[in-house]
N, C-alpha and C positions, 0 to 999 in steps of 0.2 A: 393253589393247593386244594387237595378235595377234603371234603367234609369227615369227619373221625370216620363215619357212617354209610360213606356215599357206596352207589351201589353201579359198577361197571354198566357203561353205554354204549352201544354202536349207531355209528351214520356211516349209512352206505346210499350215494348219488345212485343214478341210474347209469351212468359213464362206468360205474365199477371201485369210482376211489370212496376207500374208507377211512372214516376217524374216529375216533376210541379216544372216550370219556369218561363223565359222570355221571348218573341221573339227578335229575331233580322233579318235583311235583310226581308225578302217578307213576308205575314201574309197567310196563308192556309193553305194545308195538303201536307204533302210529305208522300211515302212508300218505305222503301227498306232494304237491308241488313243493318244492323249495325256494321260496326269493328271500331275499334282505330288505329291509329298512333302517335306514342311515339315520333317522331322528336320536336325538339325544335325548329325549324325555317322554313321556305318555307310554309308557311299555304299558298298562292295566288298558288303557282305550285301543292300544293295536290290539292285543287280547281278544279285548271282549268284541272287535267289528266286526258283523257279519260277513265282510267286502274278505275278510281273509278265510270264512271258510272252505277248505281244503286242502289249505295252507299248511306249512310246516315256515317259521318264519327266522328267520336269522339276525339277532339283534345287532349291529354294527358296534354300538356305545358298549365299552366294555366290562361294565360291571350291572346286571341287574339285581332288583330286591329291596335295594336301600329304602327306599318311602315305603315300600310295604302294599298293600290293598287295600281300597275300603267301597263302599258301595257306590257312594254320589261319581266313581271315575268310569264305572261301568258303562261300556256303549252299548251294550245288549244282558240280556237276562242271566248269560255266564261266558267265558272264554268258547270262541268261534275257530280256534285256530285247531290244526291238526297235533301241533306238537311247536316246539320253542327249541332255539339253538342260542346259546349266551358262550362267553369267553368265562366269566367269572359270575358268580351268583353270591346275593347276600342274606342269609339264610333269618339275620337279627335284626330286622326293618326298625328304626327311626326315625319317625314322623310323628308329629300329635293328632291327623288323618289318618293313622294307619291302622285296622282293624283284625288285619292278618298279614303275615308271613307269602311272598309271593310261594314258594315250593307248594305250602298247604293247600293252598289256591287251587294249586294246578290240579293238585292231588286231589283235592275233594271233587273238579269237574274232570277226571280219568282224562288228564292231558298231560302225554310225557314229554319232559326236556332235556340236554344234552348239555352238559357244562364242560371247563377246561380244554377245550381242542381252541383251534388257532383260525376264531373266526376272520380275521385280515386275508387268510391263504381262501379259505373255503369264499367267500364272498369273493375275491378277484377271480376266481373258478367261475360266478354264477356271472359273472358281469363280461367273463369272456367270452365262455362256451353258451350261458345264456341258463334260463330257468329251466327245471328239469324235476323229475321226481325223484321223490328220495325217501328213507324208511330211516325212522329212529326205534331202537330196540333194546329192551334189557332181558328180555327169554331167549332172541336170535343173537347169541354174539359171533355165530357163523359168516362171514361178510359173503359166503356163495349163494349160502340160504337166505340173507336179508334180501342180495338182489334178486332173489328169483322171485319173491314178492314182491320188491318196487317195480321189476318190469312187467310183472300180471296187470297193477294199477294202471285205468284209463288215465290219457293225458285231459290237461286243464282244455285245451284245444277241441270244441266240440263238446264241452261240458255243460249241464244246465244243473247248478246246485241251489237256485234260486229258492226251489220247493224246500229244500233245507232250513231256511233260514227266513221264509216270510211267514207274517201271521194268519194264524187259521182260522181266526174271527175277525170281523169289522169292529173297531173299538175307536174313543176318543180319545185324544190324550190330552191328560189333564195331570201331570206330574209337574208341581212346582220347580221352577229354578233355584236352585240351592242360592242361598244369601253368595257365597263365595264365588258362584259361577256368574255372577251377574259381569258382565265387563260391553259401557257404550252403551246397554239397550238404550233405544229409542222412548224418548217421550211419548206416549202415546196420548192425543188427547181427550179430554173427557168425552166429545158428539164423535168421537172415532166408529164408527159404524165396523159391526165387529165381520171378519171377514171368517169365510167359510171355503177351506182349503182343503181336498183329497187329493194323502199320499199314497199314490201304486207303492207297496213296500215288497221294495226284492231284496231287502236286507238293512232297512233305515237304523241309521245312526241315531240316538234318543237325544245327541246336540241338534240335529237339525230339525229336531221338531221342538226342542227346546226355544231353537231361533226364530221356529217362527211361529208358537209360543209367543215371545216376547213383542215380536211385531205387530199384537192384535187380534193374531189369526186365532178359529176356531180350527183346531188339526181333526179330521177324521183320517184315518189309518186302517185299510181296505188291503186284501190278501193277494198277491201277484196274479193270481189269473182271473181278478174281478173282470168284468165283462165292462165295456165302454158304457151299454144303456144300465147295469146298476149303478154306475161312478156317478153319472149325471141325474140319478134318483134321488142323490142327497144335494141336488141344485149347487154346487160347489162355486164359487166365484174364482176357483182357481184351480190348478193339477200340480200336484207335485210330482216324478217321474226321480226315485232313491236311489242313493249305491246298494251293489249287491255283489255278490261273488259268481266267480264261474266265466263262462263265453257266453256276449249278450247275443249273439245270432241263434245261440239255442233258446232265449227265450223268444219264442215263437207267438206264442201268447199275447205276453208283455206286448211286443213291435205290432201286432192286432188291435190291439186296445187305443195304443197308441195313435194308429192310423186314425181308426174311427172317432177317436177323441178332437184331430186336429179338424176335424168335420165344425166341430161346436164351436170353435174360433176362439174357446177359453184362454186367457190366460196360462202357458205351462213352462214351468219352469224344470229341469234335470239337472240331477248331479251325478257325477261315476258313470254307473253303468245307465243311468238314466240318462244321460247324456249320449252314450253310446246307441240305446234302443231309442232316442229321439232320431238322433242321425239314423240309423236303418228305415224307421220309419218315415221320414222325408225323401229317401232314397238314396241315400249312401251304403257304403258299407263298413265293416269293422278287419281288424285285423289283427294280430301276435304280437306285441312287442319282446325285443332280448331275453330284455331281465325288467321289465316295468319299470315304473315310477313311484317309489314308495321313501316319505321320507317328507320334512318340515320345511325345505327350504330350495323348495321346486319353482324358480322363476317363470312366472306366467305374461303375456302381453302381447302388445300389439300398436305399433303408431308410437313409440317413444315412452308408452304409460305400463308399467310394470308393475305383478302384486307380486311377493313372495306370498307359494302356497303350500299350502297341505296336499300331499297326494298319495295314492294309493290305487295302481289299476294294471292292470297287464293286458289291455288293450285299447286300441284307436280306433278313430274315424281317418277310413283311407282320404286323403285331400283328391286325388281325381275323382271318385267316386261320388262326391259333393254336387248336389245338383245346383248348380251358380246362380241360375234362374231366380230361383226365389229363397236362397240359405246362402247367408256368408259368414265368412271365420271373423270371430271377436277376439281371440286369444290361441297364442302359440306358447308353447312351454319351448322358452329359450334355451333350453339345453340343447334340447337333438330337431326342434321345428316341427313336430309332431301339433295336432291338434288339438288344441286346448278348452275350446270354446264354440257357441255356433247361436247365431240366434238370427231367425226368419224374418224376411225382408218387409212384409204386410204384417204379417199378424203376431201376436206379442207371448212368442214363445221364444227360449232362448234357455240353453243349459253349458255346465260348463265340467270341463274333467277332471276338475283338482276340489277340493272341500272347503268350501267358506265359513262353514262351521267350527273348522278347525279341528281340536278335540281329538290328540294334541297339534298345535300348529298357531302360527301368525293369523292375525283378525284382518289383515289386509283386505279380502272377498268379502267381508261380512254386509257391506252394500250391494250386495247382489241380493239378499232376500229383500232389503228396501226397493229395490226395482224391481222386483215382482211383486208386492204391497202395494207399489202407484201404477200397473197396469194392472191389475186386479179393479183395483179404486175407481182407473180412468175406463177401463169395461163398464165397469157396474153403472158410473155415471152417466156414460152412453146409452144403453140401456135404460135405465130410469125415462131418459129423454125422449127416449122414441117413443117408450111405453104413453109418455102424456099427449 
């Protein structure tokens, strides 16, 4: 049922089919790709991830609102997404976390959403015919006029939104782990010699630098088109390589950097699309999935050993395109065999396409940033050594 209040919505796909709602959060027009996320929980961190700007996103779980918002769930500075599609919205949030009302949320960052339509029908749509753009509207309730501006919008294919969403200064991070968020961290020892890690950020999630944060690490956080010789100006013992939204082939830059980076023989480690511009720049290539992978309970592996993951990305690493020679796959996402994973034969880089950070998702990956802490470690010790 809609709200005493609610104020008439249109979604119109790029196909032509329309559905007629509700609004909630901000009233006007959004444009952008349309996928789903199947997760049951973390609606505030899909939100606020930069990996979704562009995005128009379609909740699967059918009621959003209930916990409400509050700041410590934020993955970014405010919500990244184009617009939100829910079945059902909870306007009177219940949580002793909750700070605000999701609606007001949205409303305060001018991101409109779509309630009451029958997202079951619309998501088996995007998982047949595949992701597609789409317009949410409460000025156009025209469905001729909404599509004639979803089909003006460029497709995600060929997109580079990376500048959107990275930061425009070099900074440190130094934001405490909330008491709550602690889960597992590592003991770190007292003579832990403290490690120095720069993140390329094309869109970083504030869990992964949270995690590795807790791992010891000193995080510098450097803007998407930093140049390879600034990255190694702050002597980094390590590279981190972020999710980010968009097509990693247009970041052009990024895969530059990258190249030039794997010269230094540091230490790198990718996630998402970081993963993605790792592979380009080893020599592969990337490519379009359906309808992506987004969603908490994305089976990752390889050899009998499985993580359930976190995941979030609308593109691959083609497996022919994989130079065999010196890169091999670590991890296949058991669902469809697509590539999950990839880490280089000599030298101690390795990234992977699902999120071990979680947030929201399973801690199963969370040893993947402990394996980049001990080649980080075992670099630096090598080095020492030679140095004497």
């Amino acid at each position: 049922m809609p709200l005493s209040d609610a104020i008439p919505a249109l979604l119109v796909l790029a196909d032509g089919t329309a559905y007629r709602g509700w609004s909630f959060g901000a009233t006007g027009t959004a444009i952008g790709e349309v996928v789903f996320n199947t997760g049951m929980t973390g609606y505030q961190e899909v939100l606020t991830d930069p990996s979704y700007c562009g995005q128009i996103v379609i909740f699967t779980y059918p009621e959003l609102g209930n916990t409400g918002v509050n700041p410590e769930d934020e993955e970014s500075e405010r919500p990244q997404v184009r617009g939100a599609i829910a079945r059902n919205i909870c306007p009177r949030p219940s949580n002793w976390r909750s700070t605000q009302s999701l609606p007001d949320y949205l409303k305060q960052y001018q991101i409109p959403g779509i309630y009451g339509i029958d997202t079951r029908a619309l998501t088996r749509k995007i998982r047949t015919h595949g992701a597609m753009n789409g317009g949410i509207s409460t000025d156009i309730l025209d469905e001729a006029e909404l599509l004639e501006k979803v089909l003006a919008a460029p497709n995600m294919q060929g997109l580079n939104l990376v500048q959107e969403v990275t930061t425009s200064t070099v900074y440190e991070w130094s934001d405490p782990t909330p008491a709550n968020w602690q889960y597992g961290s590592p003991a770190i020892a007292d003579n832990q010699e403290t490690l120095t890690v720069v993140a390329l950020d094309f869109g970083v999630k504030r869990n992964i630098l949270r995690r590795l944060a807790s791992y010891g690490c000193r995080v510098i956080v450097v803007p998407a088109d930093t140049s390879a010789a600034e990255i190694l100006q702050h002597n980094p013992d390590g590279i981190f390589l972020s999710n980010g939204p968009g097509d990693p082939a247009a970041v052009t830059e990024g895969i530059e950097t990258t190249k030039n980076l794997l010269q230094s023989q540091k230490p790198m480690f990718g996630i998402c699309m970081g993963h993605q511009i790792l592979g380009q720049a080893l020599g592969a290539t990337t490519f379009k999935l359906k309808f992506g992978h987004r969603g908490l309970n994305q089976p990752a592996g390889l050899q009998q050993k499985v993580e359930i993951t976190s995941q979030n990305h609308s593109f691959a690493i083609n497996p022919d395109s994989l130079p065999n020679n010196h890169v091999e796959i670590s991890h296949l996402n058991l669902n469809d065999l697509t590539i999950a994973g990839v880490s280089h034969k000599t030298l101690p880089v390795f990234s992977v396409q699902y999120h071990p950070e979680a947030s929201p998702g399973p801690h199963d990956a969370d040893y993947l940033f402990a394996k980049f802490v001990q080649a980080m470690q075992t670099a630096k010790q090598a080095t020492s050594a030679t140095v004497r």
